[in-house]
C-alpha positions as CSV (number, residue, x, y, z in Angstrom):
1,X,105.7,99.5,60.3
2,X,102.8,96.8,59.9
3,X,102.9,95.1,56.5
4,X,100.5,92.4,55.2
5,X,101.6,89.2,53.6
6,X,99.0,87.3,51.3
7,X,98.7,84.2,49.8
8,X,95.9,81.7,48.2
9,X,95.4,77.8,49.1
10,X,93.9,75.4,46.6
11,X,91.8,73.5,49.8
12,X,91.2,73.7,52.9
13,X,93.9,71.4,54.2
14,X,96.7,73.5,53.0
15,X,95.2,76.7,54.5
16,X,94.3,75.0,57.8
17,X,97.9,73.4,58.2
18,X,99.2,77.1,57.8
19,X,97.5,78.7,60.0
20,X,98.0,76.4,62.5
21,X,101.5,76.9,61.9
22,X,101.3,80.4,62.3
23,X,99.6,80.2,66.1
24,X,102.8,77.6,67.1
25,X,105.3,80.7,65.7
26,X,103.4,83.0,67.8
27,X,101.5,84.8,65.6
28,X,97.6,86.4,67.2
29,X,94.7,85.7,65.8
30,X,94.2,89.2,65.7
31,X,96.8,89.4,63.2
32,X,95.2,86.4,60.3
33,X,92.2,86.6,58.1
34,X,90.7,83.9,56.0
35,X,88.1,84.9,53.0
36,X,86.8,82.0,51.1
37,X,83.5,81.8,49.1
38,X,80.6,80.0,51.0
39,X,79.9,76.8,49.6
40,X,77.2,75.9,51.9
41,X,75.5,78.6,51.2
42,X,75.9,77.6,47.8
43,X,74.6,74.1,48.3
44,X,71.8,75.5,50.2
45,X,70.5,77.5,46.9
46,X,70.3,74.2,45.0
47,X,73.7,74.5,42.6
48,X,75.1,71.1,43.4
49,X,78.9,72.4,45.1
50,X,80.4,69.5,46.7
51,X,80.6,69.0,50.2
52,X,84.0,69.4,50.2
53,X,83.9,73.6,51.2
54,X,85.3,75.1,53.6
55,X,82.4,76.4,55.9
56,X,83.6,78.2,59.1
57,X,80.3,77.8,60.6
58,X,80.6,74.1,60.5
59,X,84.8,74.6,61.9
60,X,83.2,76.8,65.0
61,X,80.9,73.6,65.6
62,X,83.8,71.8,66.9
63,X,83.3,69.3,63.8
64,X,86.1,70.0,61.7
65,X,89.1,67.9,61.0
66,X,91.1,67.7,64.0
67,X,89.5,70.6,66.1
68,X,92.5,72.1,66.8
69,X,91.7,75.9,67.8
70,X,95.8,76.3,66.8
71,X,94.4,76.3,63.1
72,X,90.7,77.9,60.9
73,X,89.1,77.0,64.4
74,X,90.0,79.3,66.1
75,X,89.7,82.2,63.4
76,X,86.1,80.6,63.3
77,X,84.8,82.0,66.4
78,X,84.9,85.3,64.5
79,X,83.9,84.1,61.6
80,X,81.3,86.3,59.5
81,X,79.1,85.5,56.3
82,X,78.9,88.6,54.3
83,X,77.1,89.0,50.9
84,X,79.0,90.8,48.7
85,X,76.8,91.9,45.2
86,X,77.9,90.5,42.3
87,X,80.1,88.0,44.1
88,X,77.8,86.0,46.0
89,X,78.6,84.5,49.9
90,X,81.8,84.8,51.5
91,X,82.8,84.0,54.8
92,X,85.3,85.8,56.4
93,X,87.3,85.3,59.6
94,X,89.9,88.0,61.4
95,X,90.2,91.5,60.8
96,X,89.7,91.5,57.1
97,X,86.2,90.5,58.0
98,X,85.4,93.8,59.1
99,X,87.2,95.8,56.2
100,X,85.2,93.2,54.1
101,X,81.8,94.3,56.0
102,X,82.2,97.8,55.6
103,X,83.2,97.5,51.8
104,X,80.7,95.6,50.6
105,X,80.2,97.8,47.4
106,X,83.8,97.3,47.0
107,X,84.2,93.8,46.8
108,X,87.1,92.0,48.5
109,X,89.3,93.9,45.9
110,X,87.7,97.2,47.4
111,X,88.4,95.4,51.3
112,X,91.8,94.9,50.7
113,X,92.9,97.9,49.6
114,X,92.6,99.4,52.8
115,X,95.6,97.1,53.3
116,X,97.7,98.4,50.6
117,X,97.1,96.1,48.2
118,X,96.6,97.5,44.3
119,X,93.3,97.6,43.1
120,X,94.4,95.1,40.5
121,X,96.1,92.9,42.3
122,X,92.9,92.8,45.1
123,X,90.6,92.0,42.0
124,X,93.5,88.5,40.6
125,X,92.4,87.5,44.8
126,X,89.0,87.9,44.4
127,X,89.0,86.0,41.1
128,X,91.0,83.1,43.3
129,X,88.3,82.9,46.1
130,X,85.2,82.4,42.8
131,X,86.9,79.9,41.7
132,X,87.1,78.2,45.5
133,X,90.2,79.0,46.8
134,X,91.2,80.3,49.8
135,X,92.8,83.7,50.8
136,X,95.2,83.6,53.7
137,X,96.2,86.7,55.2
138,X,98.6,88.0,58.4
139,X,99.1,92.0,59.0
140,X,101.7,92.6,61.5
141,X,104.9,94.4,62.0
142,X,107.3,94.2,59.0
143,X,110.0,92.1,61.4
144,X,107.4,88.9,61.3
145,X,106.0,89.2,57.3
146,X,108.9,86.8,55.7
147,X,108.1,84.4,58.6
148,X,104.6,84.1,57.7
149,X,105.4,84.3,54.1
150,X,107.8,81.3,54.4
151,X,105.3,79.7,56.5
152,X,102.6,80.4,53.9
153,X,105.3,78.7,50.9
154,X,105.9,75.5,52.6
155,X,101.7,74.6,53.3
156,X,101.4,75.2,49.3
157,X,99.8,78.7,48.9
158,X,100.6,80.3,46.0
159,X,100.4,84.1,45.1
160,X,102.0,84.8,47.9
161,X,102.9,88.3,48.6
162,X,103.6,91.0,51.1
163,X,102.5,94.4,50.8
């Protein structure tokens, strides 16, 4: 049975480190997401975010921290922006990207319900990636979830649970 196990890091550091992490253990790329709110594309319509945001466009570029396609680089080659009303940019890497895409009405609450996560639970993540954070997610089979979740723990995400 395929389970998904979630969890939100404060920067991008922590969620980098984690994913990396999860390539070494063996998990597919196939089988992690990243959503985070697009902070470039915030900067680019004048409202003074930092240049500290995670911006996978910028990761695919080869001009990330360390490089390493073991970590956000190489979710990045997937990496999508998507517009989401109400919410504002997102970018989105992995296979929530195109649950994301195709519920764009929906939100990322309405995205991740397709993954068994409760409405109200999706709409507490969504409220995380406003305020900057960023959502970390790994759907496989059930054998591999406390793995992931563990791995999740120890690079500081919180929130983390597996559905």
């Amino acid at each position: 049975m395929v389970k998904t196990v979630i969890g939100v890091f404060d920067n991008y550091d922590q969620a980098e480190k984690a994913v990396a992490q999860l390539r070494k253990s063996g998990y597919d790329t196939n089988e992690i997401s990243i959503v985070a709110k697009d902070k470039q594309a915030d900067r680019n319509s004048g409202n003074g975010e930092d240049d500290t945001a995670l911006n996978m466009g910028t990761i695919a570029g080869g001009t990330a921290t360390g490089g390493a396609l073991g970590g956000l680089a190489g979710l990045a080659m997937g990496a999508g922006a998507l517009a989401i009303p109400g919410f504002g940019p997102i970018i989105a890497a992995g296979p929530i990207a195109g649950l994301l895409s195709g519920a764009a009405t929906g939100g990322v609450a309405g995205g991740l319900i397709d993954w068994g996560i409760p409405e109200e639970q999706g709409k507490h993540y969504e409220d995380e990636i406003k305020q900057g954070k960023i959502l970390a997610a790994v759907r496989t089979h059930e054998q591999k979830v406390e793995k992931a979740a563990d791995i999740f723990r120890q690079n500081g995400a919180s929130d983390v649970n597996i559905k």
